[in-house]
N, C-alpha and C positions, 0 to 999 in steps of 0.2 A: 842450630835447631835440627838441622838434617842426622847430624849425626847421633843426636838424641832419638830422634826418632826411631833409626837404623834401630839403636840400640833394644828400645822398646818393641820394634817389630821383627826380631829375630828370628822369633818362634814363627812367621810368615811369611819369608823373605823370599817366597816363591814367584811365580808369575803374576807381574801385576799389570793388572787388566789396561786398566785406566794411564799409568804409564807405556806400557806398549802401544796405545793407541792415540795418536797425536791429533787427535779432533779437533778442531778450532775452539777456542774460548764462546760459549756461548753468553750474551751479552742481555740482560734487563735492564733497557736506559730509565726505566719508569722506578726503578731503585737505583739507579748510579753504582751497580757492579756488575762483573763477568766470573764465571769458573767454567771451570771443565768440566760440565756435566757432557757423558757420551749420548745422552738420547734427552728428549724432551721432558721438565721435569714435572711432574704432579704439582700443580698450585693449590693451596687452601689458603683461606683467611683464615683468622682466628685472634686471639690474642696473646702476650708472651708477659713473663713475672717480670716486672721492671722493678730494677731498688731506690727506693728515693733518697735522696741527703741523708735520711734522720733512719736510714736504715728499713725501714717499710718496704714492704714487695705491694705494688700496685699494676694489675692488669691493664696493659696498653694492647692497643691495635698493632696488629702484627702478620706478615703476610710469610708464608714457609714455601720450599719451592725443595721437591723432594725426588732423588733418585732412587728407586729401590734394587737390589740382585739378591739372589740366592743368596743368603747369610751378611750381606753387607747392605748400611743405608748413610747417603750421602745427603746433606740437606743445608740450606740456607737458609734461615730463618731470620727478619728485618723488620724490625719492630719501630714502629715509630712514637719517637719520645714529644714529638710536638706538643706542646697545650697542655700534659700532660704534668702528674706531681713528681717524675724521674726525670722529667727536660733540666737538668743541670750540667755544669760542665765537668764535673765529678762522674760522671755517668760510667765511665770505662772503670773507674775504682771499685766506684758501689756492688757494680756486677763482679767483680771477680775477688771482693772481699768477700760474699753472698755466696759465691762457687767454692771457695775453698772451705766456708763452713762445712757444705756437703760433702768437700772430700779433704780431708784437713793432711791425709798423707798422698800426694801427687809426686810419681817420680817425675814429670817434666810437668815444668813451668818457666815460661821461656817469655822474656821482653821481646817483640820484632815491632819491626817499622814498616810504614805501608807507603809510598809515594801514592798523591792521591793526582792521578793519570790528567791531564788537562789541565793543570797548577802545578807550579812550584810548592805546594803542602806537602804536608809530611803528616802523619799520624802514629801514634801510639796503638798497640796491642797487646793481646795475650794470647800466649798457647800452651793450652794442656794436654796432656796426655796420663789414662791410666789401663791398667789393666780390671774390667769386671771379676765379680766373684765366680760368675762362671767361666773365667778365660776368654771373654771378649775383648776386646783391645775400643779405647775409647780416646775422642780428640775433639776437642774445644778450640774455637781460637774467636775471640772477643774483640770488633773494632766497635767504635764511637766517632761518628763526622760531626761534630760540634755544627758545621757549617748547614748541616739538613737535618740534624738532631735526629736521626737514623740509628741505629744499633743494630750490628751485626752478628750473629751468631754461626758460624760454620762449622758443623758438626762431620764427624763420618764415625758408621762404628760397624767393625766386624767380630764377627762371632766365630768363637775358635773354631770349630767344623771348618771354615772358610778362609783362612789365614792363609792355606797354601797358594788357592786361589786370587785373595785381594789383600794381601798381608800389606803390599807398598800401595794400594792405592788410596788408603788414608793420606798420608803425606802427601802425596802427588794431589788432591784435590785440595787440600790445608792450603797447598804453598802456589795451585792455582790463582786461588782465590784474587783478586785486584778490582780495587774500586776508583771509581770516577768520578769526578768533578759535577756539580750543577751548575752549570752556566748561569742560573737565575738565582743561585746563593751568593753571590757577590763575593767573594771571599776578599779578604780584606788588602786592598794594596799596599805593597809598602810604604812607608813616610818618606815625605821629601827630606833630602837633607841641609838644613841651612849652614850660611857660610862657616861657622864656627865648628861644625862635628868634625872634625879630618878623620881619614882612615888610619889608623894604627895598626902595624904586623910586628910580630912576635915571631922569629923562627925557630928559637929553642922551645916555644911554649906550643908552636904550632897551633898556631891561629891568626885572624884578622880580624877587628873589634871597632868602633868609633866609640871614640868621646865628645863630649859638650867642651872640653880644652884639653891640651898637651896635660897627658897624664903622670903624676909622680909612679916612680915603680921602685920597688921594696923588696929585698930578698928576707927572708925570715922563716915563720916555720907554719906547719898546720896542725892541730892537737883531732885525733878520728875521734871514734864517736867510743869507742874502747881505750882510749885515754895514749896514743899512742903516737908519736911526735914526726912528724915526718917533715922537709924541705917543700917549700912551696914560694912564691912569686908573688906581691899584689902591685896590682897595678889599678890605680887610682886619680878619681878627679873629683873637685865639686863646683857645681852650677848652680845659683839660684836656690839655695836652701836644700839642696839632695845633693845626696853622695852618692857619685858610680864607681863601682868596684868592680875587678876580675879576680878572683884568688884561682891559682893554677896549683895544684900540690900531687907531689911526686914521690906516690909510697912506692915506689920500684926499688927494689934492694932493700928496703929496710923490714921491720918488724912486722909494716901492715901492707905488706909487699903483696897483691892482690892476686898474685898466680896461682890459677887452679882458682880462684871464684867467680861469679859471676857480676858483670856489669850491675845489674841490678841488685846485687848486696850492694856493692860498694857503693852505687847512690844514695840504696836509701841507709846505708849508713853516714855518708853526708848528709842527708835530709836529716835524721836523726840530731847529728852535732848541729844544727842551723837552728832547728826547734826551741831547741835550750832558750836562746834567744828571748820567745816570748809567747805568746797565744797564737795558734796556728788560727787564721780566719779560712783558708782556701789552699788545699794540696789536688793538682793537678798531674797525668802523665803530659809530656812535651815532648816534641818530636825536632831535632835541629838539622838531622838529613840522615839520610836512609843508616839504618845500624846504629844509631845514635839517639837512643829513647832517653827521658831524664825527668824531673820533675820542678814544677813550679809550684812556689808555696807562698803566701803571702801571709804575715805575722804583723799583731799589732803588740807594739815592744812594753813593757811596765811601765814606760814614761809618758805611753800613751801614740807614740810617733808608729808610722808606717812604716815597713819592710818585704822585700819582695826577693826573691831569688831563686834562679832557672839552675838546676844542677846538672851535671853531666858526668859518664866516666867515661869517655870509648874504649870500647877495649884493646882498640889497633894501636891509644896509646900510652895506656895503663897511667892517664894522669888526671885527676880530679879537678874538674872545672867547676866555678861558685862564680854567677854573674849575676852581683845584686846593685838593686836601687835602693835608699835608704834617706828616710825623711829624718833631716837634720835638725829642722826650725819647726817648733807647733804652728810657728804664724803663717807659713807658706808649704801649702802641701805640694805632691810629686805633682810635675807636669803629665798625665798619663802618657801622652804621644810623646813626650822623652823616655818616660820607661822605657814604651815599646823600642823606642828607636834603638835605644841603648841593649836592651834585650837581645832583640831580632837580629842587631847587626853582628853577633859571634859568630864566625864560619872557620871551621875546627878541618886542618888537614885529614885525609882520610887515612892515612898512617906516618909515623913518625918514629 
């Protein structure tokens, strides 16, 4: 992302303000985030376009918190989805499916991850960057706390006149930005594990996983969403009328050899090949640890059975992770807290 940025901030690449000056994070515990604002900032209330499910822009309560200079404005905007017809857990898609209508040519759009400070969570984002018609330089970046139903908006924009000036402190406030925990959102603890899950490691697949029993594993192949055949690993068990699955597949070296694209093609081009499947009910972003964004989708299959799967690509190590639950018997549906368990417990080395 930094270097995306550089790229987009060339024409600026002057003294930046906000980067030379190492203020302390200032901190809003009453919204659970901190940035780098250099001075105290302007608050208004007001309200912010929220998207709903069905595609609808509905005005929620929303509180802005604004820095202004000479040719540059920095701002935070936190809108709250509580009660509200955008409070879904889709909420981070809506909005930046909504954003890119407006701007449908974006030279940067970037997946990041946000460690959420006070928890072990993980979040999902986005970050945009464009240039205005007048030569202003423009920067979006999009979270969503499921856990306070909050929506963040982090803007900065400078106006070409002013580029030489604060050309890098768009990015330097972007990449401030960090959010906190609410100790009174309860965020959800892990599952216990009973006797039967064991821990499973993988060191050529570079991961650690549990199953419900000693898992079968399979070498074979994986078909992308372009038709295109690649080596992949599954590694498999079933409990109680649900099948757990890990497919690992490894387009390194081949045709759909992922070099030069981005994490996020290659997901949702696994998203895409998963779809086929059956009726998407629910597509989520998922976060599994920092640089490591992916998606979860849950599909109800033509036979009528349930399906669920958490995708992943890291890109530290160019190999496609598919970890699904799959309702095998109509007469016994998934256990949810197996899902999760089975889900939540992939922890994916951070290069390989």
């Amino acid at each position: 992302m930094r270097l995306l940025m550089a790229t987009l901030l060339a024409a600026g690449a002057g003294t930046a303000a906000l980067a030379e000056d190492p203020s302390p994070l200032r901190a809003f515990p009453d919204a659970f985030f901190s940035v780098d604002f250099t001075k105290e900032p302007a608050v208004s209330q007001g309200t912010f376009p929220a998207v709903t499910p069905i595609g609808t822009v509905v005005a929620v309560p929303a509180t802005t918190y604004t820095q202004s200079e000479p040719g540059a404005t920095f701002r935070v905007t936190v809108a709250r989805l509580a009660d509200t017809p955008a409070h879904d857990g889709h909420a981070l898609d809506h909005a930046v499916a909504a954003f890119r209508r407006l701007h449908p040519a974006l030279p940067l759009d970037t997946v990041i991850s946000q460690s959420l400070n006070g928890s072990k969570a993980q979040l999902c984002g986005r970050n945009f960057g464009f240039a205005g018609a007048d030569g202003s330089l423009h920067y979006e970046t999009f979270y969503y706390n499921p856990h306070t139903a909050l929506f963040y908006d982090v803007g900065a924009t400078v106006e070409a006149k002013a580029q030489a000036q604060h050309g890098g402190d768009a990015e330097h406030f972007e990449t401030s930005f960090s959010l906190t925990a609410d100790p009174a959102s309860q965020l959800p603890a892990p599952p216990p594990w009973p006797d039967n899950w064991k821990p499973f490691h993988d060191p050529d697949g570079g991961f650690d996983i549990r199953f419900p029993a000693p898992p079968t594993v399979e070498q074979g192949s994986y078909i992308t969403d372009v038709g295109i055949t690649v080596p992949a690993t599954r590694f498999w068990a079933k409990a109680g009328g649900t099948l757990y699955r890990l497919t690992v597949a490894r387009p390194r070296g081949t045709a759909a050899d992922p070099e030069g694209t981005t994490a996020e093609a290659s997901v949702l081009g696994a998203v895409r090949q998963w779809d086929k499947q059956g009726t998407v009910i629910a597509d989520d972003d998922v976060a599994i640890s920092a640089g490591q964004c992916g998606h979860d989708i849950t599909l109800r299959k033509p036979d009528g059975l349930g399906a669920r799967a958490s995708i992943y690509f890291p890109a530290t190590q160019q190999k496609i992770y598919i970890i699904e639950v799959t309702q095998t018997d109509a007469a016994t549906p998934v256990d949810p807290l197996d899902d999760r368990r089975f889900r939540e417990s992939l922890t994916l080395a951070l290069a390989q």
